[in-house]
Biopython code that builds the backbone (N, CA, C, O; Angstrom):
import numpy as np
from Bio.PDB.StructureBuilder import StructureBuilder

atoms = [
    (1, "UNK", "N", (10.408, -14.803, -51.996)),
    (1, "UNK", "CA", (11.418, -14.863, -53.036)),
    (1, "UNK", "C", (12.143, -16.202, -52.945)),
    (1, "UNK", "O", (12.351, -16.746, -51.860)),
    (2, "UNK", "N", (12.581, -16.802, -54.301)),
    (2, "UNK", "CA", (13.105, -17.951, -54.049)),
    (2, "UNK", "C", (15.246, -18.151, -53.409)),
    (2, "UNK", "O", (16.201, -17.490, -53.816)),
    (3, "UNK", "N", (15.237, -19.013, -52.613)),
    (3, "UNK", "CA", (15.781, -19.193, -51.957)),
    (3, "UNK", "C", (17.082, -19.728, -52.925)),
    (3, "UNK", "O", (16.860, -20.400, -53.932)),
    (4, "UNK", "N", (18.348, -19.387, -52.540)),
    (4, "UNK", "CA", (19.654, -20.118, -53.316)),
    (4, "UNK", "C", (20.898, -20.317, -52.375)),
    (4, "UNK", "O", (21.194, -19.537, -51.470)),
    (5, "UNK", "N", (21.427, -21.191, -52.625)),
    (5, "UNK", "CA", (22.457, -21.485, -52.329)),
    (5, "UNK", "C", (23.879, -21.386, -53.177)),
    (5, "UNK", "O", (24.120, -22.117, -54.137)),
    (6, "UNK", "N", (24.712, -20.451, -52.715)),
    (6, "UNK", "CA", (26.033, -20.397, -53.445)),
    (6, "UNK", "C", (27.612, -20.261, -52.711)),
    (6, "UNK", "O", (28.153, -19.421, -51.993)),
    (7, "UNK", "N", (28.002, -21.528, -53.294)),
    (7, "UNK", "CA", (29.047, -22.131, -53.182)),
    (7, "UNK", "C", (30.454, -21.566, -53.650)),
    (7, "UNK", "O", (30.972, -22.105, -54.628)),
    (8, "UNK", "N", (31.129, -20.482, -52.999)),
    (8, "UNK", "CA", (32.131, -19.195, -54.296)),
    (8, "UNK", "C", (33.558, -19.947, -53.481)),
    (8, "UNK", "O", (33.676, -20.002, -52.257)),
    (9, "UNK", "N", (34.344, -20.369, -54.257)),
    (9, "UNK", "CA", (36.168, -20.313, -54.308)),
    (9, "UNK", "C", (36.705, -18.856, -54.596)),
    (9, "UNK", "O", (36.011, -18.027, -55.185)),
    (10, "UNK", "N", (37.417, -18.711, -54.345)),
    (10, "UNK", "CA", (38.764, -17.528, -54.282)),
    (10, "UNK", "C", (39.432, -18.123, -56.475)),
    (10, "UNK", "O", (39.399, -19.276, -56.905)),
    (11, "UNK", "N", (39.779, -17.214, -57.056)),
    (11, "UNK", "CA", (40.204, -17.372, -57.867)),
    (11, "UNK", "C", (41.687, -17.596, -57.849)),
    (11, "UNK", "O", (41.877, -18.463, -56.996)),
    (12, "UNK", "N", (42.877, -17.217, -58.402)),
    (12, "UNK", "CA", (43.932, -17.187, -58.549)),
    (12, "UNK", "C", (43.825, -15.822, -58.432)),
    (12, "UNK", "O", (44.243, -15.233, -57.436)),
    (13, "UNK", "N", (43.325, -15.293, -59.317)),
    (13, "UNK", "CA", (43.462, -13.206, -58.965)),
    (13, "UNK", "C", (42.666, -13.418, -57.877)),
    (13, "UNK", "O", (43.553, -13.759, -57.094)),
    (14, "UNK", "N", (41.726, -13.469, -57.282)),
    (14, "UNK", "CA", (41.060, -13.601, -55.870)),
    (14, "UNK", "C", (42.154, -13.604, -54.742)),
    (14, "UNK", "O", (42.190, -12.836, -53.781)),
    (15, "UNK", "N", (43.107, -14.690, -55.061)),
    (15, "UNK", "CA", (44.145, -15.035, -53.736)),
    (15, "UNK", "C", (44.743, -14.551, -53.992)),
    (15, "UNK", "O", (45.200, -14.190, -52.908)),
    (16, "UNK", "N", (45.586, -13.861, -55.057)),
    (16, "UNK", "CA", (46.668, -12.501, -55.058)),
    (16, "UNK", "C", (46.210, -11.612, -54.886)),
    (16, "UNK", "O", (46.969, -10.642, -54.907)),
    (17, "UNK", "N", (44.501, -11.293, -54.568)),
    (17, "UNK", "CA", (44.059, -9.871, -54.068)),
    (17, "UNK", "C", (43.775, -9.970, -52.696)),
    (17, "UNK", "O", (43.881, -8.956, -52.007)),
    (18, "UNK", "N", (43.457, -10.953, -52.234)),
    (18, "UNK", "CA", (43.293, -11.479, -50.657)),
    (18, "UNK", "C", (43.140, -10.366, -49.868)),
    (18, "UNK", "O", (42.123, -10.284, -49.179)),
    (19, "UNK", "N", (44.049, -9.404, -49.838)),
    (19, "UNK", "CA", (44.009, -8.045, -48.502)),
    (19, "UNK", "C", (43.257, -7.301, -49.178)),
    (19, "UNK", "O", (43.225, -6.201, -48.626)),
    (20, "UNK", "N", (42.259, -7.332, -50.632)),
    (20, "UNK", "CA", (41.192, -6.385, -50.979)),
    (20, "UNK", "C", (39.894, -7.130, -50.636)),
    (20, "UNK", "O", (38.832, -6.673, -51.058)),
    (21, "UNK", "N", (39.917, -8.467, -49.752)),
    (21, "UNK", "CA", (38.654, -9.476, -49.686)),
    (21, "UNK", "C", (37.784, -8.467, -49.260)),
    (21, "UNK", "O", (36.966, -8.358, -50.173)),
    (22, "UNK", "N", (37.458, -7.514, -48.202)),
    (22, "UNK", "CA", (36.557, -6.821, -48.044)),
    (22, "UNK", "C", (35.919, -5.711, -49.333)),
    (22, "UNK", "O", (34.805, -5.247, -49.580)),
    (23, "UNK", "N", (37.147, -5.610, -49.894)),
    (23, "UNK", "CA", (36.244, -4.566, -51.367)),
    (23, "UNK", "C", (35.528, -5.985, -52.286)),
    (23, "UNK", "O", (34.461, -5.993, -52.900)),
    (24, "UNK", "N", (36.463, -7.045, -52.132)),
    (24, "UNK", "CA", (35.903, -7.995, -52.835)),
    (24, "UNK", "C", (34.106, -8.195, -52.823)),
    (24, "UNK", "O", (33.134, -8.076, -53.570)),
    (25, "UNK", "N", (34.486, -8.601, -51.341)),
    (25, "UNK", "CA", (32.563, -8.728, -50.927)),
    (25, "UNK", "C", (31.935, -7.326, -51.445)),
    (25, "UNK", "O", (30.933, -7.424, -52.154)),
    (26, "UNK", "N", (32.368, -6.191, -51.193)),
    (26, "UNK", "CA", (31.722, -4.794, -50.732)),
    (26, "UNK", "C", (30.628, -5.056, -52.292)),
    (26, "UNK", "O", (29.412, -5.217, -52.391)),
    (27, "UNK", "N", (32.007, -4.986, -53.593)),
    (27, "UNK", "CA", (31.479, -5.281, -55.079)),
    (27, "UNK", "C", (30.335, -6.417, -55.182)),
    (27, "UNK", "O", (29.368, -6.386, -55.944)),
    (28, "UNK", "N", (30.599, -7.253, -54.410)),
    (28, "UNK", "CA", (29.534, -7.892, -54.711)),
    (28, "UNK", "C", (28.249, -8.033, -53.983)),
    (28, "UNK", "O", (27.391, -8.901, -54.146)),
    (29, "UNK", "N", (28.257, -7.145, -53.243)),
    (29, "UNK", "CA", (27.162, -7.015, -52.679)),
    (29, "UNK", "C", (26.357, -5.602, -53.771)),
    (29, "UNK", "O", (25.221, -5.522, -54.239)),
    (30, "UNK", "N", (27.058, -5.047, -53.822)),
    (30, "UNK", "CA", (26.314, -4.220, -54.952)),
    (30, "UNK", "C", (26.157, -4.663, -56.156)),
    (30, "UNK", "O", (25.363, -3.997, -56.820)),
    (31, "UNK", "N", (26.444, -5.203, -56.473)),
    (31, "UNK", "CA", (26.064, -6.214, -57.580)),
    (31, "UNK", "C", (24.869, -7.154, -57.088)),
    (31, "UNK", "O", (23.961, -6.897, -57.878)),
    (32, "UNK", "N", (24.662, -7.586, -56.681)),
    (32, "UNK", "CA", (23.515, -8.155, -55.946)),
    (32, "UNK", "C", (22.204, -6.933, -55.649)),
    (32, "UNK", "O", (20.985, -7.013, -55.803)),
    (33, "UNK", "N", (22.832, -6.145, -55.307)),
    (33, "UNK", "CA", (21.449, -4.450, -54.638)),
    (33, "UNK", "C", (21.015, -4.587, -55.819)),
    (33, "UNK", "O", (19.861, -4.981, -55.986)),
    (34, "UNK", "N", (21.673, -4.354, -56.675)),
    (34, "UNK", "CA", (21.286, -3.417, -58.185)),
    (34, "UNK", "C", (20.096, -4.100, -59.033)),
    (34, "UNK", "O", (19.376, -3.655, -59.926)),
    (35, "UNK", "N", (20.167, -5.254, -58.453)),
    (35, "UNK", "CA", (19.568, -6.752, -59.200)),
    (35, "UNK", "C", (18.363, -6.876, -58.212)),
    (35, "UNK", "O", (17.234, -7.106, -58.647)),
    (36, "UNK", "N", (18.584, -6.741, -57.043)),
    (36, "UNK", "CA", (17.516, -6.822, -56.307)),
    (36, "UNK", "C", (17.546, -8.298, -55.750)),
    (36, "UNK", "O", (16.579, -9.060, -55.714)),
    (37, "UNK", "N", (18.934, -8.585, -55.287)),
    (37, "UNK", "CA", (19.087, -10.092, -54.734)),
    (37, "UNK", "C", (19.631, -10.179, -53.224)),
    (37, "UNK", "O", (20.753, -9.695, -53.379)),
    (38, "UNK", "N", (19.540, -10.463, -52.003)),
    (38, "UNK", "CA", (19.652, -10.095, -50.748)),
    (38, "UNK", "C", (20.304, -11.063, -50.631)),
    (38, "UNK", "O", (19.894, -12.193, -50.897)),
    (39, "UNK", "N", (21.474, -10.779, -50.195)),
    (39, "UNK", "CA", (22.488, -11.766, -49.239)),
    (39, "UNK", "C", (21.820, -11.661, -47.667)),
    (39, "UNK", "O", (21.831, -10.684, -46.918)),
    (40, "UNK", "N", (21.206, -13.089, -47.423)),
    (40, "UNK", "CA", (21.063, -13.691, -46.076)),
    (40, "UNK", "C", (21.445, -13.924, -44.907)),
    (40, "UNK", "O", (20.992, -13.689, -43.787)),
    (41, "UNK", "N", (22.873, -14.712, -45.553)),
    (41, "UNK", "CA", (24.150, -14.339, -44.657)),
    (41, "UNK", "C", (24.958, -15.408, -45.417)),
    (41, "UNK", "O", (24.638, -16.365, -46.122)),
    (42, "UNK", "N", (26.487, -14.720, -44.877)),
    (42, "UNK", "CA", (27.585, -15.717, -45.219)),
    (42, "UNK", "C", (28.561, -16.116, -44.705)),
    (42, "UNK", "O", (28.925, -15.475, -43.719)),
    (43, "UNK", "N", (29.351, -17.242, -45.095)),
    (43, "UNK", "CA", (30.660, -17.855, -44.350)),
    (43, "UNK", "C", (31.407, -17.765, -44.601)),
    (43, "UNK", "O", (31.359, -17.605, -45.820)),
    (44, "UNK", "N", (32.691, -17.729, -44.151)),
    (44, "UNK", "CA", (33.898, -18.194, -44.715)),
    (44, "UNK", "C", (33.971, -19.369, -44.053)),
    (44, "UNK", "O", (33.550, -19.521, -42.907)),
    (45, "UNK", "N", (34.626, -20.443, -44.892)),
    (45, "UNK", "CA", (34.779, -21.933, -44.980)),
    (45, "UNK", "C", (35.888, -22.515, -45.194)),
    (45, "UNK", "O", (36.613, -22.145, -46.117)),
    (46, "UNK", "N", (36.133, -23.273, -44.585)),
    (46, "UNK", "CA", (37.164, -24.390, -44.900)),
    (46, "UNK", "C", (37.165, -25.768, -45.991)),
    (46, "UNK", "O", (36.211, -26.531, -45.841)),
    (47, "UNK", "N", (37.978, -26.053, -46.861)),
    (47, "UNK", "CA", (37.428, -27.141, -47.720)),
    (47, "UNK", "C", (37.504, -26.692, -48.800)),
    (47, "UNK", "O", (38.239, -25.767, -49.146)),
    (48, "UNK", "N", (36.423, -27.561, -49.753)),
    (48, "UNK", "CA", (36.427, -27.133, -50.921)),
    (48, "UNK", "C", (35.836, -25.405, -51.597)),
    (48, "UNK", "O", (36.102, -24.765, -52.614)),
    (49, "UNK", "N", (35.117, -25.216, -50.634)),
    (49, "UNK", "CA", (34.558, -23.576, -51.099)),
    (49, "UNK", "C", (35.409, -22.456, -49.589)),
    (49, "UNK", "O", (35.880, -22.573, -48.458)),
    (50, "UNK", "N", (35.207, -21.741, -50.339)),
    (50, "UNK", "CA", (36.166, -20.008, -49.909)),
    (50, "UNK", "C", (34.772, -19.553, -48.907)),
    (50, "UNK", "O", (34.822, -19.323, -47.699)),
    (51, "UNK", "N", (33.380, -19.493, -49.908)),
    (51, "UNK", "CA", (32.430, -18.813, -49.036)),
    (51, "UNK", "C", (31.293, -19.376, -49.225)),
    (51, "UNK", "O", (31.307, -19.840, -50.365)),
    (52, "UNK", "N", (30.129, -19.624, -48.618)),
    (52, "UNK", "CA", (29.000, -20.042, -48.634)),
    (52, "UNK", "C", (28.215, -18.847, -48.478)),
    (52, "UNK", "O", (28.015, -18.165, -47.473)),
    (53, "UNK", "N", (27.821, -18.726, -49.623)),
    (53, "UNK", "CA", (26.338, -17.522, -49.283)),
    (53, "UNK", "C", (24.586, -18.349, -49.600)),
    (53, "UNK", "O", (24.285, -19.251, -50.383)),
    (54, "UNK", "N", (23.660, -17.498, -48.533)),
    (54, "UNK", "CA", (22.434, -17.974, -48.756)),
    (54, "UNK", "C", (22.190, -16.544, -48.709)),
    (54, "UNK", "O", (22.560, -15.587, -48.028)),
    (55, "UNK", "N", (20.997, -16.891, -50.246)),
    (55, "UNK", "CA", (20.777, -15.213, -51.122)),
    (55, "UNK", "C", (18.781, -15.628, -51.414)),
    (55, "UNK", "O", (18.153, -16.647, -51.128)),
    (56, "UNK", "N", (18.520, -14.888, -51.791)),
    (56, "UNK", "CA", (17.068, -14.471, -52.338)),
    (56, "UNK", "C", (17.191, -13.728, -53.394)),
    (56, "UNK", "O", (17.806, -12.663, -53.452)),
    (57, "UNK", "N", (16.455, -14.410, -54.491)),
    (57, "UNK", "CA", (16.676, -13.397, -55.746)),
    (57, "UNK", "C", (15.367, -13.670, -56.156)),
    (57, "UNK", "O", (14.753, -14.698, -55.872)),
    (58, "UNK", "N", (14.747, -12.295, -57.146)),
    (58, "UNK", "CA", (13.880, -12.961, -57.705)),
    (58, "UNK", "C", (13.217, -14.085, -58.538)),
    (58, "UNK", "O", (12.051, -14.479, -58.497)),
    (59, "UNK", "N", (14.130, -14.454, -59.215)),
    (59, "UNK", "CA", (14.487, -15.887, -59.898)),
    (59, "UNK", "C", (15.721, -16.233, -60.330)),
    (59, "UNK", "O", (16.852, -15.753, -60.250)),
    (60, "UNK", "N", (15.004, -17.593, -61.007)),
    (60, "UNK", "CA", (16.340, -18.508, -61.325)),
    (60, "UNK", "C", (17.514, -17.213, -62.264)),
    (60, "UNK", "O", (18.700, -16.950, -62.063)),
    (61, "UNK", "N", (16.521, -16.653, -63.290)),
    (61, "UNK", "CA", (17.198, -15.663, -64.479)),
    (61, "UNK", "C", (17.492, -14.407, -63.543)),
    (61, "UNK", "O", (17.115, -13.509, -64.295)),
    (62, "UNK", "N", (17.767, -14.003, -62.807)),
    (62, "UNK", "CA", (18.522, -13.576, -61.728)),
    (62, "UNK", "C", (19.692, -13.479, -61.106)),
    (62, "UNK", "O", (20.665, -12.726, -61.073)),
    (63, "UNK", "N", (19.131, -14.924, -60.398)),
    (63, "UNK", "CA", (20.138, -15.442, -59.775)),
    (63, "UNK", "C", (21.340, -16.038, -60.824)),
    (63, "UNK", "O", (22.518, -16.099, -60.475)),
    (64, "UNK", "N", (20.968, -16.369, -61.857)),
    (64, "UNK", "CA", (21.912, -16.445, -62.911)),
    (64, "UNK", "C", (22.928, -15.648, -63.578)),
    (64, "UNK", "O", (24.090, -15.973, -63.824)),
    (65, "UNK", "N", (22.114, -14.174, -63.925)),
    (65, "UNK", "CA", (22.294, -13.235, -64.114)),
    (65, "UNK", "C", (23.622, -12.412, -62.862)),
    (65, "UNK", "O", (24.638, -11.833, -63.246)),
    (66, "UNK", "N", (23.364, -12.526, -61.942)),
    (66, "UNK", "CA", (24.227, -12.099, -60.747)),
    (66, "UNK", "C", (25.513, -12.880, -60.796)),
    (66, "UNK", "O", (26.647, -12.401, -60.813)),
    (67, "UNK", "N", (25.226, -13.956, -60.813)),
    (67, "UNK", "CA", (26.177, -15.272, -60.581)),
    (67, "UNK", "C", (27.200, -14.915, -61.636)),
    (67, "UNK", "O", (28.319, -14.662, -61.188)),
    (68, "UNK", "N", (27.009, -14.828, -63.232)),
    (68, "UNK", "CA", (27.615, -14.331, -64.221)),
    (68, "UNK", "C", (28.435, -12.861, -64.004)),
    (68, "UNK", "O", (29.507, -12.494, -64.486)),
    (69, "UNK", "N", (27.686, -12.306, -63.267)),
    (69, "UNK", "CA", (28.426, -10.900, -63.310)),
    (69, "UNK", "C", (29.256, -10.983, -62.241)),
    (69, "UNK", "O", (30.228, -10.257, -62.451)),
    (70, "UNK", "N", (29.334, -11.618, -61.025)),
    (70, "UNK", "CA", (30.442, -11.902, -60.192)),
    (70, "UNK", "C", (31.611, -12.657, -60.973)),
    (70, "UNK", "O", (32.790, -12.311, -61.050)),
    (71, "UNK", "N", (31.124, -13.538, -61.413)),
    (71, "UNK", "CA", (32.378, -14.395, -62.332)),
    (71, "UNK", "C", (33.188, -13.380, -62.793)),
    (71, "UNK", "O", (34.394, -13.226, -62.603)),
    (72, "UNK", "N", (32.188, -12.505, -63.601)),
    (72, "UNK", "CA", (32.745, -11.326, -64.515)),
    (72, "UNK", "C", (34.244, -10.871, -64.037)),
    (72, "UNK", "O", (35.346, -10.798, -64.581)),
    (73, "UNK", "N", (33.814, -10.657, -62.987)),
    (73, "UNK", "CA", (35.291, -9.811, -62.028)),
    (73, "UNK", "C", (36.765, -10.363, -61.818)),
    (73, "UNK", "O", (37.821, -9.778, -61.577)),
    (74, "UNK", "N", (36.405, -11.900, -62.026)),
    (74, "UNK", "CA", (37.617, -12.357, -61.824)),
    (74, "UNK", "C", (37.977, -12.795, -60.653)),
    (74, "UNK", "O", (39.157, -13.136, -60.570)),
    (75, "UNK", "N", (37.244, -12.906, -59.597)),
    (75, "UNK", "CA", (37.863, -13.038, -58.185)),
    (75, "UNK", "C", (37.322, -13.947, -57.222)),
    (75, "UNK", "O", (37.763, -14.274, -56.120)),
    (76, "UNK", "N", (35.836, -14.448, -58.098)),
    (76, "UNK", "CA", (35.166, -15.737, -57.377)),
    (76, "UNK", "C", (34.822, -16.108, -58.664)),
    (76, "UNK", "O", (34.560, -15.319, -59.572)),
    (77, "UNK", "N", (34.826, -18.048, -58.780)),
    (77, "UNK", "CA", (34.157, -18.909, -59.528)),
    (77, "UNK", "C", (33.279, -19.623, -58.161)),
    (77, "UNK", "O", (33.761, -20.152, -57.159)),
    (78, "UNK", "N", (31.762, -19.414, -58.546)),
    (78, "UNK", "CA", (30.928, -20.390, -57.411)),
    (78, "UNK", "C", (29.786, -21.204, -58.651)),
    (78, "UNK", "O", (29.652, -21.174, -59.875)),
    (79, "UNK", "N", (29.192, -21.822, -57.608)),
    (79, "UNK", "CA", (28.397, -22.662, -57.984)),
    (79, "UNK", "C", (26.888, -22.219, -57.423)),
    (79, "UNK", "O", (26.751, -21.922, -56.236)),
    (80, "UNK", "N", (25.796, -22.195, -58.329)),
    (80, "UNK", "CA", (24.786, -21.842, -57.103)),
    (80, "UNK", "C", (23.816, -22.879, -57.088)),
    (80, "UNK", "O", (23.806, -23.614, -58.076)),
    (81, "UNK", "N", (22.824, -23.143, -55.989)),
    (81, "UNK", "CA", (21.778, -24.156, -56.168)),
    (81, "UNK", "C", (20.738, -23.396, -55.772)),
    (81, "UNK", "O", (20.663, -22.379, -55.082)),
    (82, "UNK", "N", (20.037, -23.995, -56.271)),
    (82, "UNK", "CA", (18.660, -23.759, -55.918)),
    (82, "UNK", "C", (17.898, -24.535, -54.223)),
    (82, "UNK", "O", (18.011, -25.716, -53.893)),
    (83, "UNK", "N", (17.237, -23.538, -53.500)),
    (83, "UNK", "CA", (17.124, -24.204, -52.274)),
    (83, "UNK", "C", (15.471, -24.293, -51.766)),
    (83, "UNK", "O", (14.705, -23.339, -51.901)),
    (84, "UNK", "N", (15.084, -25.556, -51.185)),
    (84, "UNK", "CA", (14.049, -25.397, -50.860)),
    (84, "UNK", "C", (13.681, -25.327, -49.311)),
    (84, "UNK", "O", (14.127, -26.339, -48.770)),
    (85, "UNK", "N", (13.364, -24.923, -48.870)),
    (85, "UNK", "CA", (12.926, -25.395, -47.087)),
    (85, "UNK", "C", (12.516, -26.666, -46.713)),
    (85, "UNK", "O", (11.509, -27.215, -47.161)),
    (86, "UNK", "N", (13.248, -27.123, -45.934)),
    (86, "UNK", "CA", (12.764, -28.877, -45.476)),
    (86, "UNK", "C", (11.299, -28.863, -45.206)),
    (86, "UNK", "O", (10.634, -29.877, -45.419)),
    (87, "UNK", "N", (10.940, -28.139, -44.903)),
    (87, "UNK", "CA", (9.409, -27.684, -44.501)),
    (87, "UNK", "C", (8.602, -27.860, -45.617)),
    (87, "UNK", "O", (7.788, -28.781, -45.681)),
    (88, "UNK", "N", (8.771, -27.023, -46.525)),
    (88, "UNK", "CA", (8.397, -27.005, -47.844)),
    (88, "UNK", "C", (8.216, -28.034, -48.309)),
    (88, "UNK", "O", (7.161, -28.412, -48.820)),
    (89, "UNK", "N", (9.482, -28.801, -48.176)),
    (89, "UNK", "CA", (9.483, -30.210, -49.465)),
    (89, "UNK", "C", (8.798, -31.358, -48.538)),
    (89, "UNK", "O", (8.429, -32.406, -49.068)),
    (90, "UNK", "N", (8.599, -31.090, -46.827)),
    (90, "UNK", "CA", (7.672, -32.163, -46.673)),
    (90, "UNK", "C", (5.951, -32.077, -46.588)),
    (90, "UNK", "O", (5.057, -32.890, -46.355)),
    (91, "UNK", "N", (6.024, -30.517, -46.937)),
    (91, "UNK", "CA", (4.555, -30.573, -46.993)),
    (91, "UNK", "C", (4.074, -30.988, -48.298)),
    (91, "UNK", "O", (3.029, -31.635, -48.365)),
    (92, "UNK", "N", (4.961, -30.575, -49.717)),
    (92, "UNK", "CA", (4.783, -30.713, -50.907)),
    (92, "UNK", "C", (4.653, -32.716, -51.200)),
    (92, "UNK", "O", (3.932, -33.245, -52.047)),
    (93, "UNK", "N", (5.259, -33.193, -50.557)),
    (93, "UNK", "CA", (5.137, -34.709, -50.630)),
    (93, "UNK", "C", (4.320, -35.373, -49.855)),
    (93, "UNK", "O", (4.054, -36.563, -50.023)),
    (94, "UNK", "N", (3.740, -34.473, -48.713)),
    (94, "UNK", "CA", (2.449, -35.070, -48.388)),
    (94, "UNK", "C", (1.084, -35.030, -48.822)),
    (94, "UNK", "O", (0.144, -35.682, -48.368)),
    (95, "UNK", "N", (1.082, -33.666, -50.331)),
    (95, "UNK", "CA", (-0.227, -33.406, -50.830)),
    (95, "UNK", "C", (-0.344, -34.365, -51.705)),
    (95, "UNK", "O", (-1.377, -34.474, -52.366)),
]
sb = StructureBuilder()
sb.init_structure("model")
sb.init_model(0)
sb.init_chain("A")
sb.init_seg("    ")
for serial, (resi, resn, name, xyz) in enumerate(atoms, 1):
    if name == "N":
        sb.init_residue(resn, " ", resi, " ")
    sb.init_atom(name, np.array(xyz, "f"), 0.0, 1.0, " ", f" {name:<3s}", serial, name[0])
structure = sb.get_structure()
């Protein structure tokens, strides 16, 4: 499954809900099941992003799809990328 990277901030309702951060994640991890997208693992971070997640979805229209419906909630704006394995991209440039 292809590999993503996502980059989530705390909203303004996010940081006035702060002591619900665990229902926060809980929602979005089911939001993710339902879709069939596996959280890898994640961080909490310092800086410009709140959390770093590395996910597997079945695709880009997916991972899009998910990304939108978290927004939905109000409580994370992220960014996601698309990720390849260093592995990957040096075998792909040696064929």
């Amino acid at each position: 499954m292809p590999t993503f990277i996502r980059l989530a901030s705390l909203t303004e309702q996010g940081i006035r809900n702060i002591r619900n951060l665990r229902a926060m994640i809980d929602e979005t991890r089911v939001i993710m099941q339902e879709h069939g997208v596996h959280l890898q693992q994640g961080w909490a971070t310092l800086g410009d992003y709140d959390v770093v997640a590395v996910i597997e979805a079945p695709d880009a229209k997916t991972a899009a799809q998910v990304s939108a419906l978290i927004a939905a909630r109000g409580n994370f704006r992220a960014t996601t990328l698309s990720a390849v394995a260093l592995a990957e991209l040096s075998e792909a440039v040696q064929e």
